[in-house]
N, C-alpha and C positions, 0 to 999 in steps of 0.2 A: 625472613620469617613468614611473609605474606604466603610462600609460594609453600612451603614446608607445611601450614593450617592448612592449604589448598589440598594437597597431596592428602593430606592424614585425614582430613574428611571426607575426600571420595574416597579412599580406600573403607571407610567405614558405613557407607550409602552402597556399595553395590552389590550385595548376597541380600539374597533371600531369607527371611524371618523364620529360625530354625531354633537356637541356642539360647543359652541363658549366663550372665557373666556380674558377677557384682560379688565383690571385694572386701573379705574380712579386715578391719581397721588393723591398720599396723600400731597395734600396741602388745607388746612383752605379755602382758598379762593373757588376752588373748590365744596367744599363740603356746605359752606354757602349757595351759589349758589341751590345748589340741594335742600337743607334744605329750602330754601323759596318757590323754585317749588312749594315742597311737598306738603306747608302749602296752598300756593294759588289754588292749585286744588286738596286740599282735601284729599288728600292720604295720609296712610303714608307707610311706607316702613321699612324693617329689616334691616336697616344700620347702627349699631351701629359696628359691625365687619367693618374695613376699613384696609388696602381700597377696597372698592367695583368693584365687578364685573361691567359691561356695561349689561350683561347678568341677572343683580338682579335689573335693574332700574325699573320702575313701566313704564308699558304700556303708560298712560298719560303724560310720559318726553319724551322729544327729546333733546338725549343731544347733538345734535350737534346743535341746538336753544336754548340752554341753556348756553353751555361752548363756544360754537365754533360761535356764531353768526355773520354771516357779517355786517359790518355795512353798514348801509340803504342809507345814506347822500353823502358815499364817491365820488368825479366824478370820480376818475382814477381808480375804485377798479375793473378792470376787463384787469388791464396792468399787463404783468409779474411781474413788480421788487413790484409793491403794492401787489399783492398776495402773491409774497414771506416774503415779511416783515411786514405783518400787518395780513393775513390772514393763510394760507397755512405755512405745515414743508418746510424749505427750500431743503430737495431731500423728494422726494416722489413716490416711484411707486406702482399700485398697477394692479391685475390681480385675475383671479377667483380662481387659487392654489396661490397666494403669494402674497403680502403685507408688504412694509413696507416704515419707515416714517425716514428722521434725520434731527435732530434740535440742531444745539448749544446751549449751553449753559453754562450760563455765567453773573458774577456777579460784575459789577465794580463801585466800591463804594470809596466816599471821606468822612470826617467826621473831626471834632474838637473835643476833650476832653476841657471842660473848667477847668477841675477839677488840671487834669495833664501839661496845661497849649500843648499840641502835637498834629500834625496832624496825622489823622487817615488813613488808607484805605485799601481795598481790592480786590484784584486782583484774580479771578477765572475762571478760561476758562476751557471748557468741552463739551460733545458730549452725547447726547442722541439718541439712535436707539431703536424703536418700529418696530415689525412686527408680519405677522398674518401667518400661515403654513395651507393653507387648512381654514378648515371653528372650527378646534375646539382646534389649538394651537398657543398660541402666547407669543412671549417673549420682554421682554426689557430691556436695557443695560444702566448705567448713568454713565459716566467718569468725576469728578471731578479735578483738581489741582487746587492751593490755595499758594497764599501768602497774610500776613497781617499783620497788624499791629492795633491793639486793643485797644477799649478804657481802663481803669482802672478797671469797675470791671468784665468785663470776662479774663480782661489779669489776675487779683489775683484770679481768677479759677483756667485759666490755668496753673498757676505756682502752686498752692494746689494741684492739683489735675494729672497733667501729661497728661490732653487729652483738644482739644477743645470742647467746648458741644455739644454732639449730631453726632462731626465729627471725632471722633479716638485722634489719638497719633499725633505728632506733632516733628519737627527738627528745632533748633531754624534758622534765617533768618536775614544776616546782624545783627544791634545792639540789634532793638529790634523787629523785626519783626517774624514771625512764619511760617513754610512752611507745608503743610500737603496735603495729600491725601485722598480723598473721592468718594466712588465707591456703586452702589448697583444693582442690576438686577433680574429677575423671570422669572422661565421656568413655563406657564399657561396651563392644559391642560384640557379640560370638553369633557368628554363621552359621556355625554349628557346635555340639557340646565339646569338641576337643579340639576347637581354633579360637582363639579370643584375641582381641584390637582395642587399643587401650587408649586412648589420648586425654593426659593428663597434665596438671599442675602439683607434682609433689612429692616422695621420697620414695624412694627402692633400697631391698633390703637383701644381701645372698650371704645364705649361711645357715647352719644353727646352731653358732653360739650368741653370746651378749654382745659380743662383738663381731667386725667384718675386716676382713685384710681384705676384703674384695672393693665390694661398695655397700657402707653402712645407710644410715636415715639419723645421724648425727650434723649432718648439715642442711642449708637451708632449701627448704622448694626449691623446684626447676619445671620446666616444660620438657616432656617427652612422649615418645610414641614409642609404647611397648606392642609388639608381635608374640605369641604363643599359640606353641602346638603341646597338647599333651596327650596321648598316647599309651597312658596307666607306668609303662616303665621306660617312656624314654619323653621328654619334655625339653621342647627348647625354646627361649624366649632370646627376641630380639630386642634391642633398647637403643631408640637414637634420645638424645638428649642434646638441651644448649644449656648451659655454664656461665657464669658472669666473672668475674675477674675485677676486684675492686680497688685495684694496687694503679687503673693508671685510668683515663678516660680519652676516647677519642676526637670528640669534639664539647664544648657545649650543650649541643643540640644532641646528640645519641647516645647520652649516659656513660656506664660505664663499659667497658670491651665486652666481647663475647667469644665462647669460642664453644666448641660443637663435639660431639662423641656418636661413638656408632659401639654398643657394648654386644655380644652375645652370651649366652650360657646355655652350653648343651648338659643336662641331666639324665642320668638314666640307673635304674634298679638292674642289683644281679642277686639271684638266688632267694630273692625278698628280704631280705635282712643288710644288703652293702647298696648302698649308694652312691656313684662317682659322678665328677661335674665337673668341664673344662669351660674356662673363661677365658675371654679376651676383652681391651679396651682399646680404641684408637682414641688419640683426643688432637682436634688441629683449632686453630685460631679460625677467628672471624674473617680477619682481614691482617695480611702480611705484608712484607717492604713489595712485593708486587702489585699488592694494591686488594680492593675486595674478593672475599673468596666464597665467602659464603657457607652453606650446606655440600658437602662434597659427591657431590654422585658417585664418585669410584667405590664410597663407603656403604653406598646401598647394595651392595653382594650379600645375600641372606646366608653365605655359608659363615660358620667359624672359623677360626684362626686367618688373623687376617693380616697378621705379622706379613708373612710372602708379597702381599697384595701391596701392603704399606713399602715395601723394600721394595720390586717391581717399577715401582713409578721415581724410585730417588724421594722420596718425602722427608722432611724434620718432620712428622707428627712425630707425638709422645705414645710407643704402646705399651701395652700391657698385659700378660698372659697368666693365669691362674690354674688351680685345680682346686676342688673339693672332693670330701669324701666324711659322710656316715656310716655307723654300723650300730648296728640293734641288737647288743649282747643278748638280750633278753627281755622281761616285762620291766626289769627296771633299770636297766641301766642302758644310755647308748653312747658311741665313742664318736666323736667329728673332728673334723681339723680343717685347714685350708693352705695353699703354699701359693703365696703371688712371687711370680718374677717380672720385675721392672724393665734390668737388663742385666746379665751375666755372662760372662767368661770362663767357660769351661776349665783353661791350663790356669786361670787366678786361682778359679774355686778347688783345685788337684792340688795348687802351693800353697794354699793358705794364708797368702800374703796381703788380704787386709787391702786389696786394690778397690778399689774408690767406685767405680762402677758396677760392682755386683752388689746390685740391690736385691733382695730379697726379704719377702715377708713372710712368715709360717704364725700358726693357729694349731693348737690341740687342745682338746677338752673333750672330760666326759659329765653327762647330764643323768641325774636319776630319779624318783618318783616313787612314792609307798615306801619310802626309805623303814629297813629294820620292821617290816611288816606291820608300821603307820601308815594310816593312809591319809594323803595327802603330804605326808611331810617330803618335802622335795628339796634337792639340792644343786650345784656345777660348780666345777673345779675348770677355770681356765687360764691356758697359758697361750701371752700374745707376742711376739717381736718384728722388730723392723730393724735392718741396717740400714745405716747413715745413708742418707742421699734420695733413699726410696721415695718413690714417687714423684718426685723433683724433675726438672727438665730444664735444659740451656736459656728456652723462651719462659720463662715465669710465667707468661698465661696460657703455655701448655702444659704447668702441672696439673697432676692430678687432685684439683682442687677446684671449690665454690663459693663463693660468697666469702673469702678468709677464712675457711675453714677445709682440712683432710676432705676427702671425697667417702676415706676409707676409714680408717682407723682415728678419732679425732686428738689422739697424743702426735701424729703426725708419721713418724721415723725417729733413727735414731734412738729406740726402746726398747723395753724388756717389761711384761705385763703380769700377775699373778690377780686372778681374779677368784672369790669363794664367794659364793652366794646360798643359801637356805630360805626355804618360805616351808611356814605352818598356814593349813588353813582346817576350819573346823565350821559346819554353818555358814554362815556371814561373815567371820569374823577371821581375818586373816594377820598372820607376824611374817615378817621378813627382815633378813640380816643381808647386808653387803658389805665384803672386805675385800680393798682395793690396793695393791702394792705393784710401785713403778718408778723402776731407774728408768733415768734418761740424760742425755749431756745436751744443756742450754751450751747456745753461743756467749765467745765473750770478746770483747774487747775488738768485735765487727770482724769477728773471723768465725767462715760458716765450718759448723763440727755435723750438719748434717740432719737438722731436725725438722728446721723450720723448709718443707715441703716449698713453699712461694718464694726460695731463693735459687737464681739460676745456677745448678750444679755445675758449671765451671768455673766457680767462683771455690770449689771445695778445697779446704785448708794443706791437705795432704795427698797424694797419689796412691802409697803403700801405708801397709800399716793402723791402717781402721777399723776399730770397732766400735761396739755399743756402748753407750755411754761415755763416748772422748766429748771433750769441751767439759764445762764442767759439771761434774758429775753429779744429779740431783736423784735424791729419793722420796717417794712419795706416798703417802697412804691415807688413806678413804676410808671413814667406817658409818656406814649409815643402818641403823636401829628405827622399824617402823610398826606400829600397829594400826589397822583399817576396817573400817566396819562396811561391807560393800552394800549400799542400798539398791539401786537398778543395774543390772545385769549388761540390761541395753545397751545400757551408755556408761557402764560400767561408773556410775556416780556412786563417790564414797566418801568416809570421813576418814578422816587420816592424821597423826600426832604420829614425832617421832623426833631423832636428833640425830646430826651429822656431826662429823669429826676428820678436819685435815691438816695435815699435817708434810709441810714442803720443805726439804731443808736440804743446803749442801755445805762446802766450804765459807762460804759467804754469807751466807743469811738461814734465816728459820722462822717459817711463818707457820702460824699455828691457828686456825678457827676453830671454833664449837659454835653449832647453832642447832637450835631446839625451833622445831614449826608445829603448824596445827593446822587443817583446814576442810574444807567440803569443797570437792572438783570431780568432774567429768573427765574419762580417760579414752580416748579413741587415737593418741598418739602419743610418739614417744619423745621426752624433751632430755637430755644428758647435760648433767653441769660436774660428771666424775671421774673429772680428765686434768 
């Protein structure tokens, strides 16, 4: 790892002060925002790699009348303490060498479980620093703490699994409460406006739907070093990343394993309106029965597809190969999808036969905006699956996985997805609806049917004859109802009441929550507990 920080910060010390790079927060709301700009005036843009540069927005955005907008009506919006709490970070200095911004944040939330018959809440305070070095380096810091207390079904995650979703490891708190830390930052630097070096602690995101068969920001921080070139219509980012593995430890003294990825994704526009994008993933361990391996140099090849390269040398790495593609019907409507292949077999996939190694992931959905000639009222319709086995691999700690958690999709494999989502916003004041429906087949009775990603696929039940949803067969649905009053733009701090509703059930059992919350938090990422 020593040598890897080595490498990634001299590559980041040797060009000359030209560029500028720093990073719209990966959160949904955000990115909506942008996503309807786009639609309403036409453009579209290569943003399906997130989170995006400010440096990669299209000419035609203003994001600070986009994200940051004052609002128009306020009478006192030109008094200190209204600028600090509604408008403006609360410290802010900035000058022609230096810049920077800090903003609390901070999540305090109350909530009922009907199910468990207990009061919920959570308690998180924290500190964000943004700043700019000159005109072409900037970084940013998020300090998280965290107590809580959960409703029924992320509290029986947490106890399966040993992490919160999305937010690490965790110490339990008083009786039933959980105490945890969550931290993530990026050192940004561009040489020039259309090459940016990235080195980071924290999540990646390719796509645009709500979900990723690629690689989601549903699991927890990582250390990586992102590469990009963008080019207006052709855009490629490089991604090494390291990975933890929480299922075995190598010694005492070196925590838990690691093991190492080299991802790419080449992007490009045709006709201005379609979007296509091909991926790849390699992923190898730390250290194997030959002993330490380390960072793999063969994986520093800045081309794509790197399957050949991984075949080539006789490797077990675990790869992985993808495609994307948008289309921009028009001002309100766009179509996206994605297709991951694991591994396949051409003469399986012609019989049909349900053979056990053709993994495959697929993604469609369409997104729209000013719906019925409303404005703002926005909606998406999306469909997600995975066949059994996907993303899985012979070594458990080369799946494609983090911290016990998907890399990709956080239902794992083994699934079929139906996602609807609506958002109203008027003013300040915003409604949103999410409706979440998902077969999947649990394991039973220690026999792998193909879901659970952290089991070595040669452990799989059957050879022929597999689909979705074998083992036993579970349905699942999510319905979450929210109203929010957005106070600061910035930091997108807002109030928020609303209630949840899920519902799991198959042959065996039927669990059923309801839970009503309430709270005022800060939003600059994205946390998923609707899986």
């Amino acid at each position: 790892m020593p040598k890897f920080l080595f490498i990634a910060f001299f590559i980041l010390s040797v060009f000359p002060f030209l560029g500028y790079g720093q990073y719209i927060p990966l959160d949904n709301y955000y990115y909506d925002l942008l996503q309807q700009r786009q639609s309403e005036n036409n453009v579209s843009m290569l943003s399906s790699m997130k989170p995006i540069l400010r440096q990669d927005l299209d000419t035609t955005i203003n994001l600070e009348n986009v994200l940051y907008a004052k609002p128009s009506n306020a009478k006192n919006r030109n008094s200190f303490f209204y600028r600090k709490l509604f408008i403006e970070s609360l410290i802010q200095y900035k000058s022609k060498e230096f810049s920077i911004s800090v903003d609390p944040v901070f999540n305090f939330g109350i909530g009922y479980d009907f199910k468990e018959s207990k009061n919920t809440w959570i308690n998180t305070r924290g500190i964000s620093v943004t700043g700019l070095l000159g005109s072409n380096i900037s970084f940013n810091t998020e300090i998280y703490e965290n107590q809580a207390v959960f409703p029924s079904w992320p509290t029986e995650f947490i106890h399966a699994t040993g992490v919160i979703p999305g937010q690490g490891a965790y110490k339990p708190f008083k009786e039933t409460g959980v105490d945890f830390f969550y931290s993530n930052g990026y050192l940004s630097y561009s040489p020039a406006h259309f090459i940016n070096m990235t080195l980071g602690y924290g999540k990646n995101f390719i796509g645009e739907g709500y979900r990723s068969m690629l690689l989601s920001d549903a699991s927890f921080c990582y250390p990586y070093l992102k590469l990009t070139a963008n080019f207006k219509k052709v855009k490629y980012t490089i991604l090494y990343d390291q990975f933890i593995d929480r299922s075995a430890t190598t010694s005492p003294n070196f925590g838990y394993d690691r093991k190492w990825s080299a991802m790419h994704y080449l992007e490009f526009m045709l006709w201005g309106r379609l979007k296509l994008g091909v991926f790849d993933a390699i992923v190898w361990e730390n250290a194997d029965s030959t002993g330490y391996r380390g960072f793999d140099i063969q994986y520093l090849n800045p081309l794509i597809l790197l399957r050949p390269v991984e075949e080539s040398f006789g490797s077990p790495d675990n790869a992985l190969m993808g495609a994307t593609f948008g289309f921009r019907i028009n001002k309100h409507f766009n179509l996206y999808g994605q297709l991951l292949l694991d591994e396949f077999t051409l003469e399986h996939m012609k019989a049909n036969d349900g053979w056990w190694a053709n993994k495959v992931g697929i993604q469609v959905g369409i997104s729209g905006w000013n719906l019925l000639n409303v404005a703002a009222l926005n909606a998406r319709l999306e469909y997600n699956q995975a066949t059994p086995y996907t993303y899985s691999h012979f070594a458990t700690i080369q799946s494609y996985g983090h911290y016990s958690q998907p890399l990709a999709h956080p239902l794992g494999a083994n699934f079929r997805e139906f996602i609807a989502m609506s958002s109203y916003t008027r003013g300040n004041w915003m409604a949103n609806i999410k409706v979440i429906f998902a077969m999947y087949g649990l394991d039973t009775a220690g026999k792998d049917y193909g879901k659970n990603i952290f089991i070595p696929y040669d452990q799989h039940e059957n050879d022929y004859g597999n689909k979705i949803g074998q083992g036993l067969k579970t349905n699942l649905t999510t319905t979450d109802v929210s109203i929010s009053y957005l106070l600061n733009r910035r930091t997108n701090m807002r109030i928020e009441a609303g209630i949840t509703a899920r519902k799991e059930y198959n042959m065996s059992w039927d669990k059923q929550m309801q839970y009503i919350y309430f709270g005022i938090r800060t939003g600059l990422r994205n946390i998923y507990y609707d899986f």
